[in-house]
ROMARGU-321103 format. One record per residue (C-alpha): x, y, z. Coordinates in steps of 0.05 Angstrom, whole numbers, padded with zeros to 5 digits, always signed. Example, Ala and Ser with C-alpha at 12.3 -4.5 7.8 and 13.67 -1.06 7.14 Angstrom:
+00246-00090+00156/+00273-00021+00143/
//
This chain:
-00749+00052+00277/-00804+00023+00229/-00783-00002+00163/-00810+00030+00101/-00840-00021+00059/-00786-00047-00003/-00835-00027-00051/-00851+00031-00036/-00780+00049-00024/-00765+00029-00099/-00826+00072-00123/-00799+00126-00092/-00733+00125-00120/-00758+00111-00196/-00799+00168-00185/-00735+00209-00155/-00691+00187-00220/-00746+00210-00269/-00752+00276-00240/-00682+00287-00238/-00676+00285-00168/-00681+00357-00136/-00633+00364-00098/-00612+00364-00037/-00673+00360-00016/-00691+00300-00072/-00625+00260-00047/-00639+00272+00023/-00703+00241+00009/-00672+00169+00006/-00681+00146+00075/-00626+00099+00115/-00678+00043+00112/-00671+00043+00025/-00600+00018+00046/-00607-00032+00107/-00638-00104+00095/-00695-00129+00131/-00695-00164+00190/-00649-00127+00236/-00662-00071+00295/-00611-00022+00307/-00584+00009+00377/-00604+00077+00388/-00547+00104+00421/-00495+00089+00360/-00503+00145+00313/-00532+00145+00240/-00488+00167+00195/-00527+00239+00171/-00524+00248+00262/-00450+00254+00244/-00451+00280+00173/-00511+00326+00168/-00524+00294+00106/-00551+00226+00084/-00503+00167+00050/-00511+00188-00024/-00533+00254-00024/-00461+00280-00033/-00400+00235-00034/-00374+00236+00037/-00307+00278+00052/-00254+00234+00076/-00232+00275+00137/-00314+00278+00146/-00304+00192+00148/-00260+00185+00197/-00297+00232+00236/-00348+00188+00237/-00309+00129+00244/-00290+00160+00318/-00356+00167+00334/-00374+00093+00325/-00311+00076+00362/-00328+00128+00415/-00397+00093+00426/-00396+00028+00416/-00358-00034+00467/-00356-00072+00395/-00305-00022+00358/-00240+00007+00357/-00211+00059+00313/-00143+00057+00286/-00088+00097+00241/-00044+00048+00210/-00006+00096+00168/+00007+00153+00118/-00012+00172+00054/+00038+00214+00005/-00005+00275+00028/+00001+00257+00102/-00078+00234+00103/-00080+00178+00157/-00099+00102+00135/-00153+00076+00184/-00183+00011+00207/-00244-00001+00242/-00246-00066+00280/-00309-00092+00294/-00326-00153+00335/-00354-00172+00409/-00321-00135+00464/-00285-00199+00489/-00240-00205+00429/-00218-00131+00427/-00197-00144+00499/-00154-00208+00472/-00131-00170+00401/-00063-00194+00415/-00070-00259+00437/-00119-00280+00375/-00064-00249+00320/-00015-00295+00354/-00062-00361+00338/-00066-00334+00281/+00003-00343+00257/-00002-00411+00277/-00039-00420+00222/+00022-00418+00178/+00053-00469+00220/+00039-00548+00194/+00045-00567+00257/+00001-00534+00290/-00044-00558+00338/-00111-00507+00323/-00175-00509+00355/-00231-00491+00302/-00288-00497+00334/-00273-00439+00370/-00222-00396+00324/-00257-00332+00298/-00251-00320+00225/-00226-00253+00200/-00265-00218+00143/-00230-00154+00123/-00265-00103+00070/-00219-00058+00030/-00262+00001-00010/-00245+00043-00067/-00164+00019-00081/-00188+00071-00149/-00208+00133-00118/-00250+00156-00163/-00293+00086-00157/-00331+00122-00098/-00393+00080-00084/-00338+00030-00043/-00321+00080-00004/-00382+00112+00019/-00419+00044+00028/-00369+00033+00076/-00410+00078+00126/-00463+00028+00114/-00423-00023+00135/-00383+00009+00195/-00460+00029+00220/-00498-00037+00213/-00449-00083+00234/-00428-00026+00297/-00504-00021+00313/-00547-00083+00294/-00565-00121+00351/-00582-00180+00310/-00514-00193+00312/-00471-00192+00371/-00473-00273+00376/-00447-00274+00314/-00389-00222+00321/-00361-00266+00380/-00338-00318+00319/-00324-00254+00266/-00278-00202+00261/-00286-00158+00216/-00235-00104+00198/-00264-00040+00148/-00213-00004+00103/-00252+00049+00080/-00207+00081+00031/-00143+00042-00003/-00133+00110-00038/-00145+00173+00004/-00114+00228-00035/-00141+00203-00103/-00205+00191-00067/-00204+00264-00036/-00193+00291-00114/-00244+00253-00136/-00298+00281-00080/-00272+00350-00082/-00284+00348-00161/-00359+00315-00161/-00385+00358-00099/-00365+00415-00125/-00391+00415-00200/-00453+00380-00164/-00519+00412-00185/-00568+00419-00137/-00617+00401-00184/-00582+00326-00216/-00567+00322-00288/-00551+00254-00311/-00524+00281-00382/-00464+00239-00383/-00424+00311-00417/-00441+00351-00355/-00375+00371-00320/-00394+00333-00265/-00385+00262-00297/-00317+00289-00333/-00258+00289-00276/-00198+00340-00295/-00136+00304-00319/-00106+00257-00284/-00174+00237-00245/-00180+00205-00177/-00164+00131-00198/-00086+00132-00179/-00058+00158-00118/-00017+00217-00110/+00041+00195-00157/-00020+00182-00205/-00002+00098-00202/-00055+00051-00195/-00051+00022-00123/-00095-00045-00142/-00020-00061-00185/+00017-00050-00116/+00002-00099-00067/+00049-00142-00089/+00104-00090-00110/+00094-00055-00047/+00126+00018-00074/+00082+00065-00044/+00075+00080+00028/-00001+00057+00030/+00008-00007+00002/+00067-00022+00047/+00023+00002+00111/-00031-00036+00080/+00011-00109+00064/+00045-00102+00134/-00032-00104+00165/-00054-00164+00126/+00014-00201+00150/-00009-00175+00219/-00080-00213+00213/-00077-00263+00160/-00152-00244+00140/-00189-00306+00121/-00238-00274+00072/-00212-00202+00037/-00266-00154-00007/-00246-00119-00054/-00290-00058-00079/-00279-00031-00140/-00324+00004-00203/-00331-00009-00285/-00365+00032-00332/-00439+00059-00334/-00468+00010-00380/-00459-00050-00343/-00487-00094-00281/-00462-00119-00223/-00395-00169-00226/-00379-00225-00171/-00327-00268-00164/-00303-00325-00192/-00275-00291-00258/-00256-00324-00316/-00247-00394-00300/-00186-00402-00340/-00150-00348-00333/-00137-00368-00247/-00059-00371-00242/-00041-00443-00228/-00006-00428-00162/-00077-00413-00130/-00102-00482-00104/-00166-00506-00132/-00196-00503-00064/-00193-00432-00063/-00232-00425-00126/-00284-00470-00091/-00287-00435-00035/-00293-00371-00077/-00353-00410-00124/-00384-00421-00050/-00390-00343-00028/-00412-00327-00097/-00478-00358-00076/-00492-00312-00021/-00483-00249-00065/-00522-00293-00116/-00581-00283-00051/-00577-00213-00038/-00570-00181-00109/-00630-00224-00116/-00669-00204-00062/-00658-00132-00079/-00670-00145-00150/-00607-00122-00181/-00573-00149-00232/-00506-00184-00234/-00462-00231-00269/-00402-00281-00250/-00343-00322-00290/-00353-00275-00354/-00302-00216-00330/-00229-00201-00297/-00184-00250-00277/-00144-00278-00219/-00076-00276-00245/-00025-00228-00228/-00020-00221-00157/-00014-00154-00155/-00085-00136-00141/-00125-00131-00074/-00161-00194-00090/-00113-00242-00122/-00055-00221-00060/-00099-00259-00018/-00110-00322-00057/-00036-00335-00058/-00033-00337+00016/-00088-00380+00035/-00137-00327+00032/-00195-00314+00001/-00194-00251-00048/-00259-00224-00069/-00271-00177-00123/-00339-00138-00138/-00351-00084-00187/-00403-00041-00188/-00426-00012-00256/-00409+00067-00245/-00450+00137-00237/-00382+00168-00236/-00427+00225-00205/-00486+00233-00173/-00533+00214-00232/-00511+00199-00297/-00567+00160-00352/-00539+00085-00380/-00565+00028-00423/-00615+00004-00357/-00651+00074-00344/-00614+00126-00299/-00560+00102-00248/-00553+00143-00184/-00503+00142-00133/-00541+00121-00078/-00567+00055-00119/-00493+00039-00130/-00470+00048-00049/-00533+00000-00038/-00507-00057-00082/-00441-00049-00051/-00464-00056+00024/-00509-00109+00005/-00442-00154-00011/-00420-00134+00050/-00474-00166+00086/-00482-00218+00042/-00404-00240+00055/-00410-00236+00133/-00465-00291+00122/-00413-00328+00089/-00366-00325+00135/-00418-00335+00194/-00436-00401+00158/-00370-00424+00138/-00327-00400+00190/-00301-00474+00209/-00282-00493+00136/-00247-00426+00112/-00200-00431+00173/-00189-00498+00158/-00173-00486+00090/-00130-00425+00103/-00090-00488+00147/-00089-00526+00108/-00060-00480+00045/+00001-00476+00091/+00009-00545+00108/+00011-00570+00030/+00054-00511+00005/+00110-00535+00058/+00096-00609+00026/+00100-00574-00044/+00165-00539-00023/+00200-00613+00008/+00180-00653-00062/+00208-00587-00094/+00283-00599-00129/+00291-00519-00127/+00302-00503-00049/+00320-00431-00057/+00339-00376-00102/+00392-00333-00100/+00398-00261-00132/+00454-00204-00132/+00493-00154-00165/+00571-00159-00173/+00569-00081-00182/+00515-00049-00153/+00480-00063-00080/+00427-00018-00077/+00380-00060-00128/+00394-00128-00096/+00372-00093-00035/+00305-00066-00057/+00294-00130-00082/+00306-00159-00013/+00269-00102+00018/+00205-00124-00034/+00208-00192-00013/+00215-00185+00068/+00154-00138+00068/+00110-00210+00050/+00131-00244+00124/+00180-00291+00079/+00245-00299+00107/+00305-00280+00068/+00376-00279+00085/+00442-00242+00069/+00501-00278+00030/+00562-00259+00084/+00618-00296+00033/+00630-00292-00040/+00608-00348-00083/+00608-00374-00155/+00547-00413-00177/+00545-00439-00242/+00600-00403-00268/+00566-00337-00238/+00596-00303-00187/+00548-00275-00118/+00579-00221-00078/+00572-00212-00010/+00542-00148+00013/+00503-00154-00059/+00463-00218-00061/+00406-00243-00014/+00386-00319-00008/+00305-00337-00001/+00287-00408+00025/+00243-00447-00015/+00216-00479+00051/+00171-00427+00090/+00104-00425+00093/+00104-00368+00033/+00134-00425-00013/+00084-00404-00065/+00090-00333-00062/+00161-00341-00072/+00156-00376-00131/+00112-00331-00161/+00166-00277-00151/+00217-00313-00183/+00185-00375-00236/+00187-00361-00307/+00128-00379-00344/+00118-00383-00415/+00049-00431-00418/-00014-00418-00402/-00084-00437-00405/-00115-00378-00433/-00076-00324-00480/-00119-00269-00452/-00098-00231-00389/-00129-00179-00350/-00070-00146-00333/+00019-00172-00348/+00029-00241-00366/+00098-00235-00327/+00127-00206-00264/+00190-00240-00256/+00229-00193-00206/+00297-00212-00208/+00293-00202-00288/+00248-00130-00267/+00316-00108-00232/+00367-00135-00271/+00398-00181-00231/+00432-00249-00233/+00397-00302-00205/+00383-00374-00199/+00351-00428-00162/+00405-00472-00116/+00406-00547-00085/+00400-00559-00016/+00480-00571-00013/+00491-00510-00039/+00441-00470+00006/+00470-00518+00069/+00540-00490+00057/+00541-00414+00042/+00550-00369+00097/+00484-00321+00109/+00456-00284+00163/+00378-00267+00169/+00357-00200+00152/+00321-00168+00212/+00267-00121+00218/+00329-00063+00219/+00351-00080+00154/+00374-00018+00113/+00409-00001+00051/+00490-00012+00062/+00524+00057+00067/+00570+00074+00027/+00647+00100+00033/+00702+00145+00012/+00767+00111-00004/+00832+00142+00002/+00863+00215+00031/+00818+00282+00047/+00819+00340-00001/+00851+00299-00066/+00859+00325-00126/+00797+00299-00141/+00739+00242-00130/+00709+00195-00178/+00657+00146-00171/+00633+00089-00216/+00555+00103-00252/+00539+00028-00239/+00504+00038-00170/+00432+00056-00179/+00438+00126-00137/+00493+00149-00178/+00449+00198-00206/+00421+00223-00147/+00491+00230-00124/+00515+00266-00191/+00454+00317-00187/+00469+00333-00113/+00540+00355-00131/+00514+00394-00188/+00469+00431-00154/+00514+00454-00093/+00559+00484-00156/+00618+00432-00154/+00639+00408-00231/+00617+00343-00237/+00635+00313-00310/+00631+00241-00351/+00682+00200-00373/+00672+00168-00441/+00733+00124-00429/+00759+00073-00365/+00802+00100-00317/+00851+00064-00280/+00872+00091-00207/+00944+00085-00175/+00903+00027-00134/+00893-00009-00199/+00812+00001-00186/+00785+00022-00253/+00722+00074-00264/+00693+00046-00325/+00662+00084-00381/+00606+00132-00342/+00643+00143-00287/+00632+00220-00254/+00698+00256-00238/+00682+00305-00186/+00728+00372-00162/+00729+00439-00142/+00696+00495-00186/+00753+00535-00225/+00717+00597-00183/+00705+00561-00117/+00681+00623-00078/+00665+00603-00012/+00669+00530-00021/+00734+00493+00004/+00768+00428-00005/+00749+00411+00055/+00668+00422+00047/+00680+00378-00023/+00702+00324+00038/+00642+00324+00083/+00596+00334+00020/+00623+00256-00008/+00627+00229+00061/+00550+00245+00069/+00529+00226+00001/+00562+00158+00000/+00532+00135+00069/+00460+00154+00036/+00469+00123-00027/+00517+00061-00020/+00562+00094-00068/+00636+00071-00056/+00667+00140-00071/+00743+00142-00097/+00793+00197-00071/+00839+00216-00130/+00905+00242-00105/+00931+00251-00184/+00906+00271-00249/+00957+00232-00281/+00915+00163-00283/+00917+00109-00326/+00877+00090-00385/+00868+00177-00403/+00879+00227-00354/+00837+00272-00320/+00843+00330-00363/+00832+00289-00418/+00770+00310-00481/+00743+00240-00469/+00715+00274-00404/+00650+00315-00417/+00629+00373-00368/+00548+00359-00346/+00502+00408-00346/+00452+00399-00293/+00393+00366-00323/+00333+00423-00321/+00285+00379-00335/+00210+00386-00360/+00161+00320-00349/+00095+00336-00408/+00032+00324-00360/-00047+00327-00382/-00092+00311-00431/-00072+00269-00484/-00009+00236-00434/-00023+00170-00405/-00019+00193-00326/+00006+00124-00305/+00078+00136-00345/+00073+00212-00324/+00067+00193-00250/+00118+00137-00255/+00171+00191-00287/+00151+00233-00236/+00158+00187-00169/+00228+00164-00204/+00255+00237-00201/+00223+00262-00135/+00225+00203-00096/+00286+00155-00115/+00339+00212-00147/+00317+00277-00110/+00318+00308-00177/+00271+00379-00185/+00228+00365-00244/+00171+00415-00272/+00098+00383-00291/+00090+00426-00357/+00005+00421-00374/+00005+00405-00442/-00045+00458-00453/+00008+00507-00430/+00066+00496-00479/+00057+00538-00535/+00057+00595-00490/+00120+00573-00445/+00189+00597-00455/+00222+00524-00470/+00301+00547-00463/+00297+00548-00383/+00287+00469-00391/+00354+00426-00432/+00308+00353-00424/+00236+00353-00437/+00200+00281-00431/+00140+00265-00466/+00105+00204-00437/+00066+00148-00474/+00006+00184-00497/-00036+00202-00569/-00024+00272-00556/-00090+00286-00589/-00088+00365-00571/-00014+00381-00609/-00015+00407-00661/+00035+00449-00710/+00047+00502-00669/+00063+00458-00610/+00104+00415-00658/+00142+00474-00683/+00159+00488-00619/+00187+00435-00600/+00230+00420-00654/+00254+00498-00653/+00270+00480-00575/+00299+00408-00596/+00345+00435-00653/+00372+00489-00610/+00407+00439-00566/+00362+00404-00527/+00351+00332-00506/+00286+00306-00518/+00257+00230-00489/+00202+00204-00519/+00164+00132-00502/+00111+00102-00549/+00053+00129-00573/+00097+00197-00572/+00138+00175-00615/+00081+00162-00669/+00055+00240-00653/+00130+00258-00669/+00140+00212-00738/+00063+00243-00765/+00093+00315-00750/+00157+00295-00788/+00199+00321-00734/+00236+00255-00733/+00240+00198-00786/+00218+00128-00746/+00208+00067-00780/+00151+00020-00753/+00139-00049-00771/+00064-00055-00809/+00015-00107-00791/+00014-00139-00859/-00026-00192-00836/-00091-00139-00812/-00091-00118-00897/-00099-00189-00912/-00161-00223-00941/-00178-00265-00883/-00222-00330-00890/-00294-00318-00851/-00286-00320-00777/-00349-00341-00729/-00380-00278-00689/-00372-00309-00621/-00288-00312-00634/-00279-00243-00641/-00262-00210-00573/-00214-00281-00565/-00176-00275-00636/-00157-00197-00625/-00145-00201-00555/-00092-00256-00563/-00054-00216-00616/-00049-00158-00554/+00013-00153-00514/-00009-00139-00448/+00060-00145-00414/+00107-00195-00425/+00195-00194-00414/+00242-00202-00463/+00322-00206-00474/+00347-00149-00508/+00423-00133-00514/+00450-00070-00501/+00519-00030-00522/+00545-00011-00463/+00594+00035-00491/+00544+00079-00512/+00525+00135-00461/+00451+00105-00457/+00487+00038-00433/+00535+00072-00381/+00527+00036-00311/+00512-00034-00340/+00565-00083-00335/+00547-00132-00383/+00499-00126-00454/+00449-00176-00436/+00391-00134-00403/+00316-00151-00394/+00264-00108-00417/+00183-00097-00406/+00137-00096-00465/+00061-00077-00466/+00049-00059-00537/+00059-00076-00606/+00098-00019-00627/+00154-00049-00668/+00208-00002-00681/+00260-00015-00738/+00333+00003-00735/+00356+00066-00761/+00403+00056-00812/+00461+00093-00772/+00497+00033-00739/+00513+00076-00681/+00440+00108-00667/+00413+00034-00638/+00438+00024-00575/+00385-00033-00559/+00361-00076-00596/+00318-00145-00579/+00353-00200-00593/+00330-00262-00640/+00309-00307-00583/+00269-00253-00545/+00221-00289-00505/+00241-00286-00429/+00182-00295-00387/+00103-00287-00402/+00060-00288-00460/+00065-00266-00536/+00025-00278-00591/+00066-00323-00649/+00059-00268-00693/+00088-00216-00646/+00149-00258-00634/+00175-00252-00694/+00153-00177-00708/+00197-00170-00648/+00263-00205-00663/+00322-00155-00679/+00278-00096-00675/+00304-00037-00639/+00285-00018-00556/+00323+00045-00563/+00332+00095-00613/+00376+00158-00620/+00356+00217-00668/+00388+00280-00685/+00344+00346-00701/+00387+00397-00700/+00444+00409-00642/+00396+00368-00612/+00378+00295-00590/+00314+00269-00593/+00317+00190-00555/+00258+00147-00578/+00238+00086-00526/+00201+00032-00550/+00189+00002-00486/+00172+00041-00414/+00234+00034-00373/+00191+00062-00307/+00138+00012-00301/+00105+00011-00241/+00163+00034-00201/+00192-00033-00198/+00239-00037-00266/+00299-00003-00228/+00338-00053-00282/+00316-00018-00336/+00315+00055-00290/+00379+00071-00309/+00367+00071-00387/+00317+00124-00370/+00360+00169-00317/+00414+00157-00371/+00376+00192-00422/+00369+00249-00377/+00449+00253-00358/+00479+00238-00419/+00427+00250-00467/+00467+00323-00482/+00536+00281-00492/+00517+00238-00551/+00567+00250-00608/+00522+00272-00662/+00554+00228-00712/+00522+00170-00680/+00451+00186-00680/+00415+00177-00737/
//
């Protein structure tokens, strides 16, 4: 096919943008060639993308089920491709990889994965010369960041069809990911296409450019999946991490957006702001491929900039994951059209210019990797051999973490870790470490010396220096301290002696048991595992009476149900329900939650008896979760995936912009989320309190608690930043972004102690409790005694980064808060309990709230 001159292509679309693009027959306009770079001829037989589509890339954004189409076809007609599903989205899309390389690797896909682990082996004996190096391109982790995702069409087609290039894929493989996101991808492309005009309007208010609440960028759950890779909560990220382990990719993309006004942003990022676990050849290597995007922006004349933006920090995102396992991560951000058109700062940005810049990288990094095939894969050796060095000339040789009382969250923990090919292993005896005892059952052991030395330690360190004071994202991630548990870091004797076992690929949550005689007078189980409330709900909802104790019970076995404990028996009316059916209803809800479940043969126990006032019926929690605009969707979704997912709990998304005319008194617990709430106003806030006062229990987290103290429905005392009404001495220009991001609290740990008498403590064995911060919202105790049940404590630093200042704003203040309006409860969290799915220590303060929120004496809240 002849090439259109690159001028004339350019002409063309200026002369498209000014006009506003008339569409579709404007878009459709943009040939293939505006896209491809010179120099290459393309087979005939593969198919273009519009042969498949009916449309060209950029004219509409492509429907995903329309991609994988597409995808087939390429694999259908080419000796250089295979297609794969790799796994499941929430909403059951399918995850896909494309393969592309020269037929005589897909023949030997097996055998070159298996070299490919021996690259984590020190020992290895590895023949470079001839190993291929893996290049694997991720698009659109934000679903609403589209141009990724439809450049990946480019990509699949040029690198499927250019004959230029088939020498060059016997040394390359390259594996496409065209969407890390599909569902908030396919709400993103159902929402543009169809406010689309057909004749383009780049007015950045046009409905087009303005997504419905919650947008596209998170996935169904609404969480942001470039937080996850690390984490590994949601089903595509674990599909996704178990792929990488599969292929060790030497370079990964990452393809992501920013705002309208802006260029075109490379790797490296910040230079200080690279976490010191990533070796400095990585960043060199990094520095390296930035000069072949440096080429090709260049040669298509479009701006772009390096070192200035993001960071590679937390290890979390799709391209720092890779840099902490000898990879090379590789972000790229494409300023946004968020649209089709939409005007900026640099003249009119359309869709199709942004998918060009994106498949341009794409090219530009297979040239690296072409180029520098023999030193990456040397490198990616090499990262292995030096981090088992690192791990010998270590003193620490493994960590150990458990709970004395609860199994479940020592075992996601385990389950988090084992998902990163590190080996962990099971404590089969009890032991006491330093004066802190290890249960068996509840505490894993992880090796220090394995080839993921340094992604172990970046699970467990605790790090309270840095270079910079900025961060992109949390300063801290320590998961042991995320989940509560004990842990600490052992000596090689005491590693050598303890009795473990591996933990194997059918590794499972422990079932639980029922202790004692069938159809007893009745059962009782402790709150303190972490399914206690899904187990409590259950029972409430098949109609048996479930209630609290306030008080420790002590069984004729001399086990004692502390304070929290659920009592469980046959309704006074039990209808059709039997003693028996109580029976097999336990049996089956311990062995799914872990739960050791207590049969009670008499209600004449020690400590009170069963009949005793100190024992509170529960209503079933009919709850309410306040979704739309003006609630952060992030804390929405992570409420959300808590109830559904973990707890099996029911829970209604109530639109904000539907609560003045909804009959509240179905609901007893309505959460409002972090948010500004900027659409309330009095009516909605007479509502609520009428609602509130009348007996309900109402949860409220950050900025929702300032919304509540402006409409005087409670009285919360904030710290003031005295220091921002203070005459300051001149500052330079330049130092302002650096002296007001450093006062920011981005997400940092810190000790807080907790009364675990109080209902909102039940389940916790001890007062010592970490907690997650990522504001500087500094709540003061209420003067009731009784109405704090967590405060910080006057060391609070555990792990990660806080301004001076902050540190001592933060000492003493309170995490939790307890407020009476009415025959109501309204309970005020400082900090979010939920975050990112992985806080299951803190979980329980949260599920607490919902259980027990209705049993609070009102005496004790303030």
């Amino acid at each position: 096919m002849p090439k259109i001159p690159f001028l004339f292509v350019m002409i063309s679309l200026i002369a498209l943008q000014v006009t506003a693009q008339k569409g579709p027959k404007g878009t459709a306009e943009i040939p293939l060639d505006y896209y491809l770079p010179d120099g290459f001829t393309y087979d005939a037989k593969i198919p273009k993308p519009k042969d498949v589509l009916g449309f060209e890339v950029g004219e509409w954004n492509v429907d995903y089920e329309q991609l994988i189409r597409y995808f087939e076809k390429l694999a259908a007609s080419s000796p250089r491709v295979s297609f794969e599903v790799f796994g499941y989205s929430y909403e059951k899309r399918p995850q896909v990889l494309l393969t592309i390389t020269h037929p005589d690797n897909l023949q030997k896909i097996d055998e070159i994965k298996a070299e490919r682990q021996k690259l984590k082996d020190p020992n290895a004996s590895l023949n470079f010369d001839n190993m291929p190096l893996v290049l694997q391109a991720g698009y659109s982790v934000h679903g609403n960041e589209a141009s990724g995702i439809n450049s990946s069409l480019l990509a699949a087609y040029h690198f499927t069809a250019a004959n230029e290039i088939a020498d060059d894929l016997k040394n390359i493989i390259l594996l496409i990911d065209p969407s890390l996101n599909p569902d908030g991808y396919s709400r993103y492309s159902t929402w543009v296409n169809s406010h689309r005009s057909f004749n383009l309007n780049g007015d950045p208010n046009t409905r087009e450019l303005s997504e419905a609440w919650p947008g596209g960028r998170g996935n169904h759950y609404w969480f942001d999946l470039n937080r996850d890779w690390l984490l590994v909560q949601h089903p595509e990220s674990q599909n996704r991490v178990k792929k990488f382990q599969e292929w060790l990719p030497n370079i990964y993309l990452d393809y992501h957006e920013m705002g309208s006004n802006a260029t075109f942003f490379f790797q490296p990022g910040i230079p200080s702001r690279d976490h010191p676990l990533i070796p400095k050849k990585t960043v060199e290597l990094t520095e390296k491929i930035a000069q072949y995007h440096v080429k090709a922006m260049e040669e298509i004349g479009s701006l772009y900039y390096a070192k200035e933006s993001f960071d590679e920090y937390y290890f979390g995102y799709g391209s720092t994951y890779p840099d902490i396992q000898g990879s090379i991560g590789i972000l790229f951000e494409q300023a946004s059209s968020r649209g089709h058109l939409q005007e900026s700062n640099y003249g009119p940005l359309t869709f199709a210019f942004t998918v060009r810049n994106q498949f341009r990288v794409s090219i530009s990094s297979f040239e690296a990797a072409k180029e520098m095939r023999k030193e990456i894969n040397q490198s990616m050796h090499n990262f292995y051999k030096t981090a088992i060095q690192e791990a010998n000339a270590d003193t620490d040789k493994a960590f150990i973490f458990g709970s004395k009382t609860d199994g479940a969250r020592s075992y996601h923990l385990a389950e988090m870790i084992k998902q990163h090919a590190i080996d962990i292993f099971a404590l089969n005896e009890d032991i006491t470490v330093n004066g802190v005892p290890f249960a068996k059952g509840n505490s894993y052991i992880v090796p220090l010396n394995q080839p993921q030395y340094r992604l172990i330690k970046a699970f467990f360190e605790t790090r309270n220096e840095f270079r910079d004071s900025l961060f992109y994202d949390v300063s801290a991630w320590t998961m042991p301290m995320a989940f509560n548990l004990d842990y600490m870091a052992l000596s090689s004797r005491i590693l050598n002696l303890a009795n473990v076992s591996p933990l194997d690929k059918n590794f499972s949550l422990p079932a639980g048991t029922v202790k004692g005689e069938k159809e007893a007078y009745a059962y009782g189980f402790g709150w303190e595992g972490y399914y206690a409330p899904k187990a409590a709900y259950e029972l409430m909802q098949k109609g048996y009476l479930v209630r609290v104790s306030h008080e420790p019970i002590t069984l004729a076995d001399k086990t004692v149900l502390q304070r929290g404990s659920i009592l469980v028996s046959m309704p006074r009316d039990p209808k059709e329900k039997t003693a028996k059916d109580l029976d097999n209803e336990l049996e089956k809800i311990a062995k799914e939650t872990g739960l050791t479940i207590h049969a009670i043969p008499s209600g004449y126990t020690g400590g009170i008896n069963l009949g005793s006032p100190e024992i509170d019926v529960l209503k079933k929690p009919e709850m309410a979760l306040l979704v739309g605009t003006g609630v952060v969707s992030l804390e929405a979704g992570e409420i959300w995936h808590l109830m559904d997912q973990r707890m099996d709990v029911p829970i209604t998304l109530l639109p904000t912009e539907r609560l003045s005319a909804t009959d509240l008194s179905r609901y007893n617990v309505i959460v409002m989320p972090n948010g500004p709430y900027n659409t309330f106003g009095k009516e909605e806030a007479e509502k609520i309190k009428s609602w509130t006062s009348a007996g309900g229990t109402l949860i409220a987290r950050g900025n929702a608690l300032t919304w509540l103290n402006k409409q005087e429905l409670v009285k919360l005392e904030f710290k003031e930043d005295k220091e921002a009404e203070e005459k300051k001495p001149a500052q330079p220009y330049a130092d302002f972004t650096k002296n007001t991001g450093v006062r920011m609290t981005s997400g940092t740990i810190f000790h807080a102690n907790l009364d675990i008498t109080h209902p909102l403590g039940y389940g916790y064995d001890k007062g010592a409790i970490y907690t997650f911060r990522n504001s500087n919202q500094f709540l003061m105790p209420a003067k009731n005694p009784y109405a704090n049940p967590m405060v910080y404590t006057d060391k609070p630093l555990a792990s990660g980064y806080v301004h001076p200042e902050n540190l001592e704003k933060i000492k003493n203040t309170a995490v939790v808060q307890v407020k009476r309006l009415g025959s109501g409860r309204v309970i005020a969290l400082v900090d979010n309990p939920n975050f990112r799915a992985t806080w299951l220590g803190t979980n329980k303060l949260f599920l607490n709230a919902v259980f027990f929120g209705q049993t609070i004496k009102p005496g004790t809240a303030d």
